[in-house]
C-alpha atoms as one frame of an Amber mdcrd trajectory, in Angstrom:
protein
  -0.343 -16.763 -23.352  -3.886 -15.383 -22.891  -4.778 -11.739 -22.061  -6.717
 -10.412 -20.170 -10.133  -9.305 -21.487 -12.574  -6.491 -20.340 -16.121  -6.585
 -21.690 -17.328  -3.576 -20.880 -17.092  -0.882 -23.600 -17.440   2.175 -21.170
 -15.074   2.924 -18.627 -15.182   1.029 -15.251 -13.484  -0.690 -12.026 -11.303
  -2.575 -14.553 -10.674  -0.155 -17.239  -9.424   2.577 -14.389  -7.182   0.400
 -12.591  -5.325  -0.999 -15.909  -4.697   2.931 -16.413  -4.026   4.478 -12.846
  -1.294   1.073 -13.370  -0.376   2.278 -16.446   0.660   6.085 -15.688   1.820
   4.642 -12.139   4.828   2.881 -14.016   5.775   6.497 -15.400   5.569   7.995
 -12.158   2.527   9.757 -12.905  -0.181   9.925 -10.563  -3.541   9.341 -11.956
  -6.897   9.540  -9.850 -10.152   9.495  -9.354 -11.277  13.023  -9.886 -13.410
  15.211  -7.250 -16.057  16.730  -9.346 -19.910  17.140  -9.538 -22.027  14.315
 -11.129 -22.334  14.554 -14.283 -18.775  14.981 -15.081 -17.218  13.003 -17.869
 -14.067  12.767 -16.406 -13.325   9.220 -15.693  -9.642   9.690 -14.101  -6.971
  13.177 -13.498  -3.581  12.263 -14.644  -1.536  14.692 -12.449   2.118  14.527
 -13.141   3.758  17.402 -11.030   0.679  19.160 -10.376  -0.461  19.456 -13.969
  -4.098  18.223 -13.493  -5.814  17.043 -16.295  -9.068  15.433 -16.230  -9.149
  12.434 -18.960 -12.384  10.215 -20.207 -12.234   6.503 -20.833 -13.218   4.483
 -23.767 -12.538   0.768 -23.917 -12.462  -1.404 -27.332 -11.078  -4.432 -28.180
  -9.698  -2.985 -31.647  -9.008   0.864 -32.350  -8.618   1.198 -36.076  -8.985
   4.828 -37.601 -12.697   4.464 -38.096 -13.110   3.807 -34.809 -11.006   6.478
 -33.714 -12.365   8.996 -35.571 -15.968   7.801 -34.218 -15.069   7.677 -30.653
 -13.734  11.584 -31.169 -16.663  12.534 -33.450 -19.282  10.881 -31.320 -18.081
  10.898 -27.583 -15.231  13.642 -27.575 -17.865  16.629 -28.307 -20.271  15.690
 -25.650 -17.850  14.997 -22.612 -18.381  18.387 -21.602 -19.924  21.639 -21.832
 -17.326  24.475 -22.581 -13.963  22.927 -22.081 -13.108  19.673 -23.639 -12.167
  16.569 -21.673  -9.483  14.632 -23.544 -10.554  11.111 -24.611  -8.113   8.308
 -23.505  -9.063   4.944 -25.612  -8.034   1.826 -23.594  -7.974  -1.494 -26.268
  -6.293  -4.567 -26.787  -5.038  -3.622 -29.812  -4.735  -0.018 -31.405  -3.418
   0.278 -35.364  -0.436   2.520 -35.925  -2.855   4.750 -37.764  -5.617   5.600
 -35.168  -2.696   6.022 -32.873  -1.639   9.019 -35.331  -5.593  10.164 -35.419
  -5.842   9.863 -31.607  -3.106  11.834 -30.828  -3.294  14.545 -33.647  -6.810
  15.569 -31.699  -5.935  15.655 -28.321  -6.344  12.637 -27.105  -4.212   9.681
 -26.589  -4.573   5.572 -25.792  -3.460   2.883 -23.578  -2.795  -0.349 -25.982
  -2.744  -3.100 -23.635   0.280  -4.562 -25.704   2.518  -2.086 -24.070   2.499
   1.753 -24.932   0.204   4.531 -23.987   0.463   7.755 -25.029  -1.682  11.141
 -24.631  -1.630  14.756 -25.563  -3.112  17.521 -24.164  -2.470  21.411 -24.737
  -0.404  21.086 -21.135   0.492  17.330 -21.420   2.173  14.776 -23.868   2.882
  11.456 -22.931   4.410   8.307 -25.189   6.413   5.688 -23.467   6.548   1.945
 -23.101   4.372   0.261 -20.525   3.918  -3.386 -19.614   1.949  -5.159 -21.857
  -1.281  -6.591 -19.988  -1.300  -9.980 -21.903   1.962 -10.660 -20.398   0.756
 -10.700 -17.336   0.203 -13.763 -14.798  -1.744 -14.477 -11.774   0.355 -14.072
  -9.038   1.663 -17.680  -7.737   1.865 -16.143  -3.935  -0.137 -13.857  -2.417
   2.511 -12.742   0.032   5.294 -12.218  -2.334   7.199  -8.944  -2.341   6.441
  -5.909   0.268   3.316  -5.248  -1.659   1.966  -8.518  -0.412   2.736  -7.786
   2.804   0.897  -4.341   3.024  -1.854  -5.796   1.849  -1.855  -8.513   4.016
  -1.744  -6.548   7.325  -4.213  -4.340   5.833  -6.597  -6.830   6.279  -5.271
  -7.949   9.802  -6.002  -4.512  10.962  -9.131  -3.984   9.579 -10.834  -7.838
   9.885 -14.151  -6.593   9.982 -13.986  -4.488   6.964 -14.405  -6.151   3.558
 -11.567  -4.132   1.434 -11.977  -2.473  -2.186  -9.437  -2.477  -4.763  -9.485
   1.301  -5.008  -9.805   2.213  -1.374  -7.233  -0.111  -0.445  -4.979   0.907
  -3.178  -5.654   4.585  -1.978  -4.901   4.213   1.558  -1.285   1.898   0.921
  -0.522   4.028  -1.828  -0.254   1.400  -4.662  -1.309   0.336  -8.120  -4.941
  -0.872  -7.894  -3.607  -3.627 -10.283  -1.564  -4.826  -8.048  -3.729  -4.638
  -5.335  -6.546  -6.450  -6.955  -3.709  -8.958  -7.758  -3.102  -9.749  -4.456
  -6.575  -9.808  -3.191  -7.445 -12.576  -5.734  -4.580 -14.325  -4.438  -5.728
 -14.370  -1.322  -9.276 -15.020  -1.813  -7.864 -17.974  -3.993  -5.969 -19.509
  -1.069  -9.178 -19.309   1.364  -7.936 -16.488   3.416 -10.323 -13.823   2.131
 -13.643 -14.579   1.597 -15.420 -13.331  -1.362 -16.264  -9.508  -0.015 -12.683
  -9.455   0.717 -13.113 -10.280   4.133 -10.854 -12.196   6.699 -11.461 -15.993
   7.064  -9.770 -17.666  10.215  -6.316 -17.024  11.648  -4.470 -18.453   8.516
  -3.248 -15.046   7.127  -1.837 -14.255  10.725   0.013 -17.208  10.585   1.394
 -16.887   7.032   2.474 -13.402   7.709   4.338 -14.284  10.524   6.465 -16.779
   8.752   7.876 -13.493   6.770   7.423 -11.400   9.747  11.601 -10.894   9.578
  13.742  -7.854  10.109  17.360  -7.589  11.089  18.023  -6.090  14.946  19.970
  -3.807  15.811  21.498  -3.934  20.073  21.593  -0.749  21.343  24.376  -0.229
  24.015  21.542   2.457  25.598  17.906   3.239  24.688  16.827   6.777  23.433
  15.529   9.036  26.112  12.236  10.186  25.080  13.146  13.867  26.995  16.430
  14.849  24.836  15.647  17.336  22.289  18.239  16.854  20.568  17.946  13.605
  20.318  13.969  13.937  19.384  15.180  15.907  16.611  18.150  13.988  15.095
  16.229  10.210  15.579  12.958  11.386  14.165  11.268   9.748  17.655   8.202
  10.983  16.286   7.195  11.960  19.754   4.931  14.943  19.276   2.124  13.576
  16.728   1.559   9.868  16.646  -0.367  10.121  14.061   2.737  10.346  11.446
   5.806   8.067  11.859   7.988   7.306  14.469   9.358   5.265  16.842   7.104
   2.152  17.985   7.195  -0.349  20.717   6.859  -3.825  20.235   7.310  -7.240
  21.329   7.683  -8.238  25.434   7.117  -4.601  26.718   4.064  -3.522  24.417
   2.488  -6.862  24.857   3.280  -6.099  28.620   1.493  -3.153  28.158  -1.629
  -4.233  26.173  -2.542  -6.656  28.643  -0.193 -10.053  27.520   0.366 -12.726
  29.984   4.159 -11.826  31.021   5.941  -9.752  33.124   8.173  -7.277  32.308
  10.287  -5.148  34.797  12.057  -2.000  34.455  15.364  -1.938  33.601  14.607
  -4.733  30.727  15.408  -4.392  26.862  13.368  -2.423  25.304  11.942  -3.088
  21.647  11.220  -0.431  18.684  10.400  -0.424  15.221  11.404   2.447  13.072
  10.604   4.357   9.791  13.927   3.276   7.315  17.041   2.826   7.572  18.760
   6.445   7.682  17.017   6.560  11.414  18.625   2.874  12.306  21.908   4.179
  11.235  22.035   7.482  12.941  20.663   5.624  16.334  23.615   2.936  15.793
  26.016   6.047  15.909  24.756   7.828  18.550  23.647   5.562  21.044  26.343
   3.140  20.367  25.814  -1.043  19.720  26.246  -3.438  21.992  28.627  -6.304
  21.587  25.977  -8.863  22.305  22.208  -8.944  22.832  22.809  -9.920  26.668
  24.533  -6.345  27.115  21.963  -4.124  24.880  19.478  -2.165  26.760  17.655
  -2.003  23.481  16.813  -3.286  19.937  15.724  -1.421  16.457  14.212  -2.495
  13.140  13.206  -0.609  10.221   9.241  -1.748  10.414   8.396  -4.216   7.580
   5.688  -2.080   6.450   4.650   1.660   6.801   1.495   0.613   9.190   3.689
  -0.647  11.800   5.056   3.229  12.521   1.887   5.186  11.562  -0.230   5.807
  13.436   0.732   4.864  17.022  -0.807   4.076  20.156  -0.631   5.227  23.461
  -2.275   3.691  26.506  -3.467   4.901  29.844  -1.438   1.901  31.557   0.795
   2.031  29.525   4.292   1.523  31.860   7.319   2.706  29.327   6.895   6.622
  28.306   6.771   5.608  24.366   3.950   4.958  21.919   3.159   1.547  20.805
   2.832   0.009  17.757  -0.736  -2.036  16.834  -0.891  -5.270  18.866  -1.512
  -6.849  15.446   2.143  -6.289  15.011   3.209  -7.062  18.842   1.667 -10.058
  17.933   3.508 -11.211  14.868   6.888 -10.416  17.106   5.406 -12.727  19.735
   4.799 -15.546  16.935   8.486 -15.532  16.350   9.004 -17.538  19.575   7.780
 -20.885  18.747   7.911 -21.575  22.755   6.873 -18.819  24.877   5.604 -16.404
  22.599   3.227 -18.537  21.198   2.017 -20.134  24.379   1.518 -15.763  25.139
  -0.404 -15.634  22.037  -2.785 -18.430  22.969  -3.533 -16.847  26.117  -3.634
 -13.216  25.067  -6.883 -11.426  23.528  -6.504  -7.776  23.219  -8.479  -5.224
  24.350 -11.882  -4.287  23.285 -10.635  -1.766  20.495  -8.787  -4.448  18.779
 -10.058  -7.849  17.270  -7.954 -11.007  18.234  -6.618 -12.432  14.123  -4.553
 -15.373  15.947
């Protein structure tokens, strides 16, 4: 099986993300740093707080003359006054500029699986997965990865999407990220910018837009304390998670083509599955969905319960989730709720991706 190659010899787009993946499968976060140009600090590998600034090399083949060039020639000169360790990233590095590397402070990332650094407050030598093992990814959507990315770009239509920003703001492996964006641009539904084509990716999302309900035998009220407290209702800053409405009363609310009355079911997403549990014990389930007076899911992805919304006319005293996801509820009713959908653009804050 082929590996992947990376021609440049200086670090780069391609270089960080293979070791931000790298550290990532140790648990260790490694980032872009914050410093003032001129800095020769490609990434900060931060495990626990331990920040350490690191500079990137890449080479198809480290022997130990090459080693011992990269630390006489590049090492020195990284910075002025304190030295930034030098982190060699290469397809291949010999057991014995592995040994040189490491006896001067520095480390490697050989893309056959192990990467290893030491520092005066950091050492580092474990097993990673090799790069030329690696595959493109047969479906874009696969895994809960997939999904955040995907409804990343249904938010955000307008906005062409970077590996690293994207990876930043979902919290995952630029790798994998940049995985799944190829994917997608490879099935048409991203254009080359990373941009959204058409309604396709709408459409493919909600075909794995599934979560188990929960019937409530009575809904939370959004005025008990104690209950604000013990369900995480998330009541008092939208901007972190919480509950969310969805399906027939937030599309009520946004504007949809149906009615909905008081007294009806009520919809919510949630964060996990501790807060579905403790509202199944508290509020009691119903024996069947005609005698609930309300529904919860854990939300499929993060997005779907942070931020939330709340609307002027909006009707039931909660905060609703992003009509991008009221939406993909809708699509689960191949009748009705698509027949909504066709009718139904959102507001002017929100683009229509159906």
């Amino acid at each position: 099986m082929n590996g992947r190659r990376i021609p440049q010899r200086r670090a780069g787009a391609g270089i960080e993300a293979l070791v931000v993946d790298a550290f990532a499968q140790l648990d260790i976060e490694a980032r872009l740093p914050v410093t003032a140009s001129g800095s020769y600090a490609d990434l900060v590998v931060d495990p626990d707080g331990v920040a350490v600034p690191i500079h990137l090399e890449f080479r198809t083949l480290v022997t130990v003359d090459v080693a011992e060039r990269l630390l006489t020639d590049i090492a020195p000169s990284t910075t002025s006054g304190a030295s930034t360790p030098l982190l060699v990233v290469a397809d291949r590095v010999t057991e014995d500029a592995r040994t040189v590397l490491i006896r001067h402070h520095g480390g490697y990332l050989d893309l056959r699986g192990r990467l290893a650094l030491r520092t005066d407050r950091l050492v580092i030598d474990a097993d990673v997965q090799p790069v030329k093992e690696r595959t493109a990814r047969s479906e874009a959507l696969a895994g809960k990865v997939g999904l955040e990315v995907a409804t990343a770009m249904l938010l955000h239509p307008e906005r062409a999407g970077t590996v690293r920003g994207l990876a930043r703001e979902l919290g995952r492996s630029p790798s994998t990220v940049s995985e799944i964006l190829a994917a997608l641009r490879r099935d048409g539904l991203l254009d080359e910018s990373n941009a959204l084509i058409g309604t396709d990716l709408f459409w493919q999302v909600a075909d794995r837009w599934t979560s188990p309900r929960v019937h409530l035998a009575q809904p939370p009220t959004p005025g008990d304390a104690s209950l604000h407290r013990t369900l995480r209702l998330g009541l008092d800053a939208l901007d972190g998670p919480g509950w969310a409405l969805t399906d027939s009363a937030a599309a009520a609310a946004y504007g949809a083509p149906l009615a909905f009355r008081a007294g009806q079911i009520v919809d919510f997403f949630v964060p996990d599955p501790s807060i579905l549990r403790r509202a199944s014990t508290l509020l009691g389930t119903a024996q069947s969905a005609r005698q609930a007076h309300a529904t919860v899911r854990v939300a499929p992805v993060p997005a779907v319960v942070q931020p939330r919304i709340t609307l002027d006319t909006n009707l039931p005293e909660w905060p609703l989730t992003h009509p991008v996801f009221v939406a993909l509820d809708l699509a689960q009713d191949l009748g009705r709720g698509r027949e909504i959908l066709d009718a139904w653009t959102p507001g002017d804050r929100w683009t229509r991706v159906w």
